[in-house]
C-alpha positions, 0 to 999 in steps of 0.5 A: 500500500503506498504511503498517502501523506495528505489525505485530507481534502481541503474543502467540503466534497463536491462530486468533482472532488469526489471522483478525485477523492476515489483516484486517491484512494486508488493509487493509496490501495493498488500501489507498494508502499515504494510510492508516497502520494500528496494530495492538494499541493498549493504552489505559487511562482513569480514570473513575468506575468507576476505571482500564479498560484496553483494547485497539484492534484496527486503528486507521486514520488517514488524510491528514487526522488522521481515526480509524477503530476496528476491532475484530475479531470472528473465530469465532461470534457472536450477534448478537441485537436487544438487542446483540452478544454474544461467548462466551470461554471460557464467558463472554458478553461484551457486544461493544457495550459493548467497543466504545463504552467504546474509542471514548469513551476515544479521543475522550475522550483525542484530544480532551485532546491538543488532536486534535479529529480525526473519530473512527468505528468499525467492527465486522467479522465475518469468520465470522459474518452480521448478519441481526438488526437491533440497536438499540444498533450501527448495521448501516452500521457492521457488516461481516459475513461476506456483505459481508467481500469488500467490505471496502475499499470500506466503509472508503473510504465511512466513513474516505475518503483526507483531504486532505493538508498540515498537521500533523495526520496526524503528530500523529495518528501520534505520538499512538497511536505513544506510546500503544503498549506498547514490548516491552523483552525483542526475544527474547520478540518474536523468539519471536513473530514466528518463531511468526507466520513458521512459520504464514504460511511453511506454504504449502510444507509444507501443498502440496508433499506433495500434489503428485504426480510420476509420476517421484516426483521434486519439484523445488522453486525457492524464494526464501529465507524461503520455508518449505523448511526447514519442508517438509523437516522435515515431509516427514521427519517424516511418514516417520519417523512410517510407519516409512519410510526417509528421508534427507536430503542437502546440500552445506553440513557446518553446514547437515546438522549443523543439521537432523542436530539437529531432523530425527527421530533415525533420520534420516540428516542427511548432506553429499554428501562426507560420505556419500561418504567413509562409503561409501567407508570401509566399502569399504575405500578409503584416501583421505587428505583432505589430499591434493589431488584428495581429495573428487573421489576419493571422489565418484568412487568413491561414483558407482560403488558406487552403481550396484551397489547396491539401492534403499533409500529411501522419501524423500530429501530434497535441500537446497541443490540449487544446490550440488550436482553433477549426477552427484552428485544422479543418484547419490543418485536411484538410492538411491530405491525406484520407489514412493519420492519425492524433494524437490529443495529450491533457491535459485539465488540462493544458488549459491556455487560457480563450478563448479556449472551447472544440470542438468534431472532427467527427469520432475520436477514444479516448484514454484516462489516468490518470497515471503519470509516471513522477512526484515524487509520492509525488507530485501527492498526492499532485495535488491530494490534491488540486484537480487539476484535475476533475480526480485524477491522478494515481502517477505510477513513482518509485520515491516517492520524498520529499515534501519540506515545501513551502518558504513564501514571504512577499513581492516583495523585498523578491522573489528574494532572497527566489527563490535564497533559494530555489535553494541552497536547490536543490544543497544542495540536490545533484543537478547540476544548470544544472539540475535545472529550475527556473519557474515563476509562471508570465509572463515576463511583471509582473515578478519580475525575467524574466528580471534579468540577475542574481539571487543570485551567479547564471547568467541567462539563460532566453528568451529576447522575441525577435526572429532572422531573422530565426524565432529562439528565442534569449536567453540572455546566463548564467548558470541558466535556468529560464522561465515562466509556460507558455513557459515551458510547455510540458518540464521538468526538475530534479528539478524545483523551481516554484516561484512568485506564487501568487495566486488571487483566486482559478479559473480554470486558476489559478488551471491550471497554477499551475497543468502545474508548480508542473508537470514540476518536474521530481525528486524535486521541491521547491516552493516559494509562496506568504503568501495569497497563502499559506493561499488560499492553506492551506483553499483548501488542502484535505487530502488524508485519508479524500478526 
């Protein structure tokens, strides 16, 4: 696989760039790692028609220091013998002209940092076929859509694999890497990669409607960052939009609140429990929470009232499936109509119940992945590494990420203060504190930091573990948001600092729980971990060339 340097497009993605975004991906996938790839590089030269700026679509380098310039042309373009043209927006761009004012300027500008390296160029066009020969760009160097299959082996005949040794590769490198215009605002870019993440996570939203169950159940297996947020936004949505009752259904209180606040308005967001105590309130049932044995009084009672009632759904939605009880989804189930359909959305590898087994649903149809379009694609080498999962996890986002070197603490005294360094080295890195969460690894009971109401110069944002008369949490209010793994599953954030992980022992729980808290980063993480985790991880990692 070859090495992808910048693999952050700059903008919000248009279909233009989306094609290019796939040509990307392309030559990431089916090159060696002999070849590094740069994408969006800006330039600008001097000349006698004063200061020209430009944009390099993909760059190549190979082992040697050799160039080869792509730009990419998506969409219709005329291809006539007096030139290449290009229409944006009403107006005809001359594409050759582009193209040779980009390779002059590289060979121009290569050549004054002492890198008298080969430099060549290629145009391709994914949409549109070359069958006019033009006088100004030589066809060997067009790939158009006839020839876009055979894409690599073009580029391998043009910019072959260079030999190794030398400097020259990496002065190559550091030369376009300095070249790149470094985005100070991570938010902005957080933004755009969320953008980026929502269009390639799309494959579960765009397919699992069309499945067809027979049973009208669809039971869907999926990794973290594989998009079941996004299928149960639309699945709700399309039914809010037909007039059809809908419901939503997890384990998790944060979580239901959570999509409570994006799901339609007429969307019931609910936890089990919480269904449960509502049904059994309009019973009449006393229950007094604080007694023990509490929350199976009231699932029991709900089972029952469930089976004398009539179906009233058209969709429900289950999240989180791993968390729930089989008796519980049966329960839920029987709300459905016999034309209605049912999306079971789950992740066993975020299993954080001891009592929890898995159960079979009669007639359901599975869809299963393992890609993860969400998480730095260091981090799921990382997962990886640990062996997580039963099954490796696909890393498919465009952003490779850093992997930071864990903070070891000693002792109790020193979480709060490495947490506290931890957050600095997200903000050092261009990061909001409105971008960063803070996730504890315990809960609120044993947690050194649930209970502070400021960690360094930061106040806290941080559940009181106490609820309103509407049901609703009360947060205590401040800058800095923190939360246990367990309350912050099915979110996430740009930068997560996952702290107070100490971990006993190596059992399915404790690879769970830490599965859900690397998941949760969108761009970067850091990690505060205990010096017998550190050695506990150290005994357990794989490396990847040797897994």
């Amino acid at each position: 696989m070859a090495r992808l340097l910048t693999p952050l497009p700059r903008h919000s993605i248009s279909p233009g760039q989306y094609g290019e975004l796939q040509v990307l991906l392309t030559l990431e996938d089916g090159l060696s790692d002999a070849y590094a790839l740069f994408h969006s590089v800006e330039f600008q030269r001097l000349g006698a028609e004063g200061e020209q700026h430009g944009e390099l679509d993909i760059v190549l380098v190979n082992q040697s220091g050799d160039v080869l310039l792509m730009e990419v042309k998506c969409g219709a373009v005329d291809v006539r013998a007096e030139g290449i043209f290009k229409t944006y927006k009403g107006a005809t761009r001359n594409v050759v002209g582009q193209v040779s004012l980009q390779y002059g300027a590289l060979r121009s500008r290569l050549s004054g940092a002492g890198l008298p390296v080969q430099v060549s160029h290629l145009l391709v066009l994914p949409d549109a076929q070359a069958a006019t020969t033009t006088v100004q760009w030589p066809r060997e160097r067009i790939v158009d859509s006839t020839q876009i299959e055979n894409l690599l082996g073009c580029i391998r005949e043009i910019l072959g694999p260079g030999l190794p040794g030398g400097d020259t590769q990496q002065r190559v490198l550091e030369f376009f890497a300095n070249r790149l215009r470094i985005v100070p605002d991570v938010s902005a870019l957080a933004g755009r990669l969320e953008t980026v993440h929502t269009k390639l996570s799309a494959g579960l939203a765009t397919w699992v409607p069309r499945v067809t169950s027979p049973s009208g159940v669809i039971r869907v297996v999926a990794t973290a960052g594989s998009g079941k947020t996004q299928l149960a936004l639309r699945l709700l949505r399309q039914a809010d939009a037909l007039q059809r009752r809908a419901a939503y259904f997890c384990f998790n209180r944060a979580l239901a609140d959570h999509m409570g606040r994006i799901a339609p308005v007429r969307t019931i967001a609910q936890t089990w429990h919480e269904y449960a105590l509502g049904v059994g309130r309009s019973k009449n049932l006393a229950v007094d929470l604080d007694q023990p044995g509490a929350f199976e009084q009231i699932s029991s009672y709900c089972i029952a009232a469930l089976q004398e009632c009539t179906a009233d759904l058209d969709l429900i939605v289950l999240d989180e499936m791993q968390d729930l009880q089989a008796d519980w989804v049966q329960a839920l189930l029987s709300r459905l109509r016999p034309d209605g359909q049912a999306v079971l959305l789950e992740d066993p590898s975020q299993r954080l119940y001891t009592d929890r087994e898995e159960f079979d649903i009669p007639g359901a149809v599975t869809v299963a992945t393992m890609e993860n379009f969400r998480s730095p694609r260091v981090l799921v080498q990382l997962i990886n590494a640990l062996r997580l999962t039963d099954s490796e996890v696909e890393p498919m986002s465009v952003h490779d990420g850093v992997l930071s070197d864990p903070i070891v603490y000693r002792s109790t005294d020193e979480i709060a203060p490495c947490t506290a360094q931890g957050i600095r080295r997200c903000i050092e890195r261009g990061f909001a504190i409105g971008d960063i969460a803070v996730i504890s690894m315990r809960g609120r009971e044993r947690s050194e930091l649930l209970n502070l109401e400021r960690l360094g110069d930061w106040s806290l944002r941080r559940f009181t573990g106490t609820f309103g008369e509407g049901g609703e949490a009360i947060w205590h209010p401040g800058e800095l948001l923190i939360d246990s793994v367990r309350r912050f599953k099915g979110q996430a954030a740009p930068a997560i600092v996952l702290t107070e992980c100490d971990l006993a022992g190596w059992d399915a729980l404790t690879r769970h729980l830490l599965f859900v808290g690397l998941t949760r980063a969108r761009m970067h993480l850091e990690w505060v971990i205990s010096e017998s985790s550190e050695r506990l991880l150290q005994k357990t990692f794989v490396a990847p060339d040797s897994a």
